[in-house]
N, C-alpha and C positions, 0 to 999 in steps of 0.2 A: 071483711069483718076482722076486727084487732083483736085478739086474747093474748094476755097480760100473761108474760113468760117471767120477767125477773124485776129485779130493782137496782140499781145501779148507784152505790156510794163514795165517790174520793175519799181518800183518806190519806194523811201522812204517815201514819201509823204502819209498821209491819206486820201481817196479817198470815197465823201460821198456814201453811197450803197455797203459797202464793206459786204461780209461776209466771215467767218473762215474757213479752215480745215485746222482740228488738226493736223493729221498723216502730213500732210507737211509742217504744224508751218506757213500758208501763207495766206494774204489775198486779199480775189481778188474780181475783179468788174465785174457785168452782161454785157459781150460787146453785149447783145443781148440788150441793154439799150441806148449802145453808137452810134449816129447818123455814127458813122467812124468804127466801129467794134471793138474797142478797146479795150482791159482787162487789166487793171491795176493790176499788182503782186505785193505786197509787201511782201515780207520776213521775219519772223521774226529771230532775232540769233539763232543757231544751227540748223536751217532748214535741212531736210537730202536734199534737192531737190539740183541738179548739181549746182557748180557755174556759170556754162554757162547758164543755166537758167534763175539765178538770176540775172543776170549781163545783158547780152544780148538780145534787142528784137527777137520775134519769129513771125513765121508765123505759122496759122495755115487750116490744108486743109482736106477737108471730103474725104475719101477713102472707095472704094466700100470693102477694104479687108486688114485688117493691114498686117495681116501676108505677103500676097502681096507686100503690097508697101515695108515694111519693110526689106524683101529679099537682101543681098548685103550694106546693111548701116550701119554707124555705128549708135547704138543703143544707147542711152545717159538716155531712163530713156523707162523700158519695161513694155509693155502694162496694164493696170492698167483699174477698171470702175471708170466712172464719170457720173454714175447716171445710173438710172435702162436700158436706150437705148441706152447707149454711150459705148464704151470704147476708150482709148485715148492711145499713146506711143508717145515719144521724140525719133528724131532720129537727129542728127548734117551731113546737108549740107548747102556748100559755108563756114563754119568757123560759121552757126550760130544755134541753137535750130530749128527743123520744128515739130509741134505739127500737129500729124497723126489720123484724127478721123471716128470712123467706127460704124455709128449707122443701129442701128441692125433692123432699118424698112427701110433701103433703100434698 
């Protein structure tokens, strides 16, 4: 079952509380900060991260089991950690980014 962790928005804009990672050339916002869940992307040029990514907001939703959820979709960016209890995967349904997140004390 999916519940709905955050919202995920590009933007070109500098976004105060931004910080870095490298490996993605991207900067983003704590949506654990934002009153509405929000996380502000900013990209930097040659980004390797999808243009669909970059381009289009996402949702994103806590999953008991990536591998799971991930089963039958298409895959847009495979599972990767984001931090010592997280790992995260991009998978594209309805035409948009869904950010799949599988923390490892749930």
């Amino acid at each position: 079952m999916r519940k709905i962790n955050h919202f995920g928005v590009p933007t070109t804009i500098t976004q105060e509380g931004e910080s870095y990672a490298e490996p993605m050339k991207l900067y983003l916002t704590d949506f654990n900060n934002s009153p509405n869940k929000i996380e502000f992307l900013r990209f930097e040029e040659g980004s390797p991260m999808p243009e669909l990514l970059q381009t289009v907001p996402h949702i994103a939703y806590e999953v008991p089991s990536l591998e799971e959820a991930m089963k039958g979709k298409e895959i847009l960016v495979e599972p990767f950690p984001a931090g010592e209890e997280l790992m995260v995967a991009f998978i594209v349904e309805e035409g948009i980014p869904i950010e799949l997140m599988e923390f490892k004390n749930n």
